[in-house]
Structures are given as C-alpha cells and as structure tokens.
C-alpha positions in Angstrom: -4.3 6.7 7.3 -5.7 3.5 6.1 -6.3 3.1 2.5 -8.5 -0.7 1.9 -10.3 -1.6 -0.8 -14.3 -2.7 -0.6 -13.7 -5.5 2.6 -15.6 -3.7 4.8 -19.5 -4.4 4.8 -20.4 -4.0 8.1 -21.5 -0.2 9.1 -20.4 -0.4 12.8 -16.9 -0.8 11.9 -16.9 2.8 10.4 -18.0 3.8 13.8 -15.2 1.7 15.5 -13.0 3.8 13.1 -14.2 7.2 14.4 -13.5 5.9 18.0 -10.3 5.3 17.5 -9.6 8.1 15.3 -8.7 5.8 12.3 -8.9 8.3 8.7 -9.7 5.7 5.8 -10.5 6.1 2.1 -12.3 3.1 0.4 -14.4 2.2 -2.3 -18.1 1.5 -1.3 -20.4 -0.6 -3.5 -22.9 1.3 -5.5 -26.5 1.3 -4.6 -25.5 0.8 -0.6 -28.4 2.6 1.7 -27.7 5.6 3.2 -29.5 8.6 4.9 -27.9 12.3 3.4 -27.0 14.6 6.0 -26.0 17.3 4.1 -24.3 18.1 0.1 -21.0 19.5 0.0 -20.1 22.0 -3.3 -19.0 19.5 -6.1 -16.2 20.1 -8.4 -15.1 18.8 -11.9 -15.3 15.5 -13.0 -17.0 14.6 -9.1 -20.6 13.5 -9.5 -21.6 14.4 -5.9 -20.1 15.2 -3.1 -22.2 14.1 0.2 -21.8 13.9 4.1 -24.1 10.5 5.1 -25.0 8.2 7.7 -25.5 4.2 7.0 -28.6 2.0 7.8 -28.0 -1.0 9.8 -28.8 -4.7 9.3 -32.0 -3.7 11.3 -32.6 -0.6 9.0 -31.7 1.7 11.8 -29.6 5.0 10.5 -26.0 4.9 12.4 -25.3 8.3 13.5 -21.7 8.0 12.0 -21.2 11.0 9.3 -19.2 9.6 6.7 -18.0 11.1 3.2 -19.3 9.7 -0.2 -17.5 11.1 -3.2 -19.2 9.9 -6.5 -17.4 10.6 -9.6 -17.0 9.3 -13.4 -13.7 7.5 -14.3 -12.5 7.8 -17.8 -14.9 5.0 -19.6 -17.9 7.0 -17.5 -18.3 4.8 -15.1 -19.6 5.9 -11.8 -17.1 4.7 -8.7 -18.1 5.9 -4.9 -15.8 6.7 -2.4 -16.2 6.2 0.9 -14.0 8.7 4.0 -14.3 10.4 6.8 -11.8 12.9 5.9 -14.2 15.6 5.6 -11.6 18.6 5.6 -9.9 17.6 2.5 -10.8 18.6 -1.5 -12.8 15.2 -2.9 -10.0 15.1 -5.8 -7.2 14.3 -3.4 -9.3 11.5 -1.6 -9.7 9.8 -4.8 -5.7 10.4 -5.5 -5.1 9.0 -2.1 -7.3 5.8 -3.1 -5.5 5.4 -6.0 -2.3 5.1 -4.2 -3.3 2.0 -2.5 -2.4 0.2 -6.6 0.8 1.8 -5.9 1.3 0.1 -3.0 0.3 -3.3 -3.8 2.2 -3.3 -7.0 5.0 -2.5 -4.5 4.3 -5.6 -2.2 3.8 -8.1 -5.6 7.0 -6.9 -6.7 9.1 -7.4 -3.5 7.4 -10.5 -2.9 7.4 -12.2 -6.2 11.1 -10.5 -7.8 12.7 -10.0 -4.5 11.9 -13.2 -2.9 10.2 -11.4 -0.1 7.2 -13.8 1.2 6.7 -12.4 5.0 8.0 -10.6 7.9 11.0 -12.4 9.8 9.8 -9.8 13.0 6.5 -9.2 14.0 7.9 -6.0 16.4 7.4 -2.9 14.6 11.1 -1.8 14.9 11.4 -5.4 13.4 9.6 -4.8 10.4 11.0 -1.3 9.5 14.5 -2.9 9.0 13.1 -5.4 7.0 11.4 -2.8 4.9 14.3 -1.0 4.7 16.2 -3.8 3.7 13.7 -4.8 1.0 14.4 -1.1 -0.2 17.9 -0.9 0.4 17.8 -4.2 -1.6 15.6 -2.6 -4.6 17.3 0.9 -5.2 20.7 -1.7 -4.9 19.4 -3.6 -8.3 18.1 -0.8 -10.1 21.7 0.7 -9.7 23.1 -2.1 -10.8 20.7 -2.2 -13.5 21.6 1.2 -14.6 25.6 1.2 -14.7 25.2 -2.2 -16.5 22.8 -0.8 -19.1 21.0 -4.1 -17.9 17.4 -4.4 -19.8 14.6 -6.8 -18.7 14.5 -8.0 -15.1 14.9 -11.6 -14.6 18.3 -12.1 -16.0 19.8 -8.9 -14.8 18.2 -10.1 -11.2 20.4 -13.6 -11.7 23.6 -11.8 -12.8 22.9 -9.6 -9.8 22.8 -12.2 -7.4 26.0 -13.8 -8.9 27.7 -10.7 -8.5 27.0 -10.6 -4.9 27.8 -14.0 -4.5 31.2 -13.6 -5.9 32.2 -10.3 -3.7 30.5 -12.0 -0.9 33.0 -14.7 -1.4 36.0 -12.4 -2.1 35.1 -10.5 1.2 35.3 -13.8 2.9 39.1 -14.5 1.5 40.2 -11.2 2.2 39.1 -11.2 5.6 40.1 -14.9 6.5 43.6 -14.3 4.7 42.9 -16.8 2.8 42.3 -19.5 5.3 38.5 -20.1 5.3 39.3 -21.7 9.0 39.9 -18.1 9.9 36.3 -16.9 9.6 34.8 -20.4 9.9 33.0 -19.2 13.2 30.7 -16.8 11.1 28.8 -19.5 9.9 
C-alpha cells in the first residue's frame, strides 16, 4: 500500500502502478480531466463516488480504471481522492489517506527530537533494526517520561540522555572492575 500525497502528474504512472500491482491512495488536483466509466452508490458526507479513466498529454483516454472519491471536509471544501482500491467502502480510503499525516508526524519527530536524519543500511533487514531502534528508543523516553512525571519534551529528552550516559558509564566500571584498561578494547 502506498499512501503519497499529490506528486504524481503524469497518468501513465497510475498504469505502471496496476502492472505491478501497487494499491495507492492520493489526493488528485481538482478540475483534472477525466472520462467516467461508471458511478458507484455514494454514502454520507462523500460527494461522488466514480470509477474513471485519465486523458493523456495528447488528449487520448488511458484505459486505466481508477477510483475518484469526492467528498466535503469540515469547512465544505471539496477534496478528491484518487485509488485503485475499488473493493473497499470510500470512507476508509479517505481514513487510509489521512494516515499518511500520521506518518510524517512520525518521521519529523524521530528525525528532529530523536536525532534520526537517515538510514545507516540501505538493506531492508538493515532498516527494520533501525526502525526498531528508533521505536525501541521512543517507547524508552516516554517511559521514562512517565515514572518521572517528566512534562515538556526538550528537557526531559537532555535529563534522559544524561541518565543513560551515567548507567552507560557505571556498566562500563562494573564490567571492567574498575580498570577502564579492562574493557578498553570496546572502543
């Protein structure tokens, strides 16, 4: 499942998607051409619910049946959603878009609180421990947070990292006996 926001103009990649068996939700720009194939039964707060094809740059249709899902948001704005998950209720599409802020809140937070700028692996077993790190790391602070009674975030992230520090250090006496020669070779 991809979830993107509008960086995809070009109506040919949507075809590259059904070839390869990508599912996507997206937001499409309002007013884009399109030729409807059919209306599906709309629901609620959903405008219209339609099964389309796009025109080209050389106003050919692409036969490509994609979703659009047109609904009002609170203010009663129109938004259009673009899928081509076909099967499922045009409600939950739109939830799945909007979990796609979840996760990019969830990126700007590891990145800018958690130090986290980019993969140290570019295997994909690397990068699932890293993300589990990053997590292990996360659920670690709030923890700490929480049995502190810690409020705010950048000061309880600096005592944090102190404390670490500190039993970081302790571990290293215990181990070495206190002899820092003795574990020397770690480094």
């Amino acid at each position: 499942m991809v979830l993107f926001d509008r960086g995809i103009s070009k109506s040919t990649s949507y075809r590259e998607f059904e070839e390869k068996d990508y599912k996507f939700v997206t937001r499409l720009t309002i007013g884009r051409k399109y030729k409807i194939i059919s209306k599906n039964e709309s629901k609620s707060n959903v405008k219209e619910d339609i099964i389309i094809n796009f025109y080209d740059k050389q106003h050919k249709c692409i036969d490509t049946n994609l979703r659009v899902i047109k609904l009002l948001n609170k203010e009663g704005n129109e938004i259009w959603f673009l899928t081509n998950l076909f099967d499922m209720p045009a409600l939950d599409v739109t939830e799945l878009y909007k979990r796609r802020l979840n996760i990019e809140v969830f990126f700007k937070f590891i990145k800018q609180n958690l130090g986290y700028k980019h993969f140290l692996s570019h295997s994909l077993n690397g990068m699932k421990v890293y993300i589990y790190m990053i997590l292990i790391t996360a659920l670690l602070f709030l923890i700490y947070k929480a049995r502190k009674k810690l409020h705010g975030f950048k000061i309880p992230l600096f005592q944090f990292t102190l404390d670490l520090e500190k039993s970081f250090i302790k571990t290293l006496i215990i181990i070495s006996g206190g002899d820092f020669n003795a574990v020397k070779h770690l480094f």
